[in-house]
C-alpha positions in Angstrom: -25.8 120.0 -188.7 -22.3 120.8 -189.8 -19.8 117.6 -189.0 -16.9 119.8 -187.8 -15.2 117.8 -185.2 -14.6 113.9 -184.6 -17.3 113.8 -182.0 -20.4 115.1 -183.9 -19.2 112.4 -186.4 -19.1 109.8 -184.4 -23.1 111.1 -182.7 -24.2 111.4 -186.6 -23.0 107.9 -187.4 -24.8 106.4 -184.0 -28.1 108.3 -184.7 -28.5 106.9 -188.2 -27.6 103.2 -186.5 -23.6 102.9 -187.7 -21.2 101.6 -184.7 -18.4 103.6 -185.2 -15.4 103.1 -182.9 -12.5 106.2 -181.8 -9.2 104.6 -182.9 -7.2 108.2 -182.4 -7.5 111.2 -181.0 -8.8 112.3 -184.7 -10.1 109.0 -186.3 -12.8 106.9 -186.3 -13.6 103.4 -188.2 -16.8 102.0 -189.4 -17.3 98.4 -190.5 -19.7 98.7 -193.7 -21.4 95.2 -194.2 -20.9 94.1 -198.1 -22.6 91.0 -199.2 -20.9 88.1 -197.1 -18.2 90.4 -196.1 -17.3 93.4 -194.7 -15.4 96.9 -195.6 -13.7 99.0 -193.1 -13.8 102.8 -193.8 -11.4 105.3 -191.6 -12.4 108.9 -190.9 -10.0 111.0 -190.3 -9.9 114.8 -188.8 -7.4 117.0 -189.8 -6.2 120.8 -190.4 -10.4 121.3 -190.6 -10.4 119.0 -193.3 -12.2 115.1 -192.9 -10.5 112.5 -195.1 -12.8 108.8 -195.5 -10.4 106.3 -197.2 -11.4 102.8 -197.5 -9.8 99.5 -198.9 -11.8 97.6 -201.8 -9.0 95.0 -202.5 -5.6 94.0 -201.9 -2.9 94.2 -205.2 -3.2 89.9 -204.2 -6.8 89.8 -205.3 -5.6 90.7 -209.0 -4.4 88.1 -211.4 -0.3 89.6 -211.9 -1.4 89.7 -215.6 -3.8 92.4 -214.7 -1.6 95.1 -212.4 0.4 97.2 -215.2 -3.2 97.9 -216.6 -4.8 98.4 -213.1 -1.7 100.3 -212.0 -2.5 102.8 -215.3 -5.7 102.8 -214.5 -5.6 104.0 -210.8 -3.0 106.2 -211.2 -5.6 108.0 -214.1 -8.4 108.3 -212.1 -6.3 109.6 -208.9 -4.6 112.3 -211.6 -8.7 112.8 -212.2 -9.6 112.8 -208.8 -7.0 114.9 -207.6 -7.7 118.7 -208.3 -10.7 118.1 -205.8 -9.6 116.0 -203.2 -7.1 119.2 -201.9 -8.0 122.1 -200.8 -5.4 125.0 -202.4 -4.9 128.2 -200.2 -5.0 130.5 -203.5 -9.0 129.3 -204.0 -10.0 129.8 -200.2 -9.4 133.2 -199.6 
């Protein structure tokens, strides 16, 4: 089955035993259970597109000796990333 709206998301996620929980009109959160913690991962519908972001750490968690060269490194692999995380009108048609 094709997920193509909020709400056969949110059935897909119940039927393979995730709680899922509406927070919009077009978004949906998911605790993910990590070790002794926890992640939280948002779904979000939009424009026919579904967009999963989901926080791994805070800047806090990072020594301040460390940012410049995480800062590089993020902004790398987002410049990496990038070219397939949108969707350009010229390569749908």
């Amino acid at each position: 089955m094709k997920i193509q709206s909020l709400e056969i998301m949110l059935a897909m996620l119940a039927t393979h035993g995730w709680q899922a929980q509406q927070v919009s009109e077009s978004s949906a959160s998911v605790i993910i259970p990590h070790a002794d913690s926890h992640y939280i991962a948002v779904a979000q519908f939009a424009g026919g597109n579904l967009t999963i972001a989901c926080q791994l750490a805070k800047l806090g968690d990072f020594q301040e000796e460390c940012l410049a060269p995480l800062s590089l490194a993020l902004l790398d692999a987002n410049d990496e990333i990038a070219p397939f995380a949108f969707r350009s009108e010229e390569h749908t048609s």
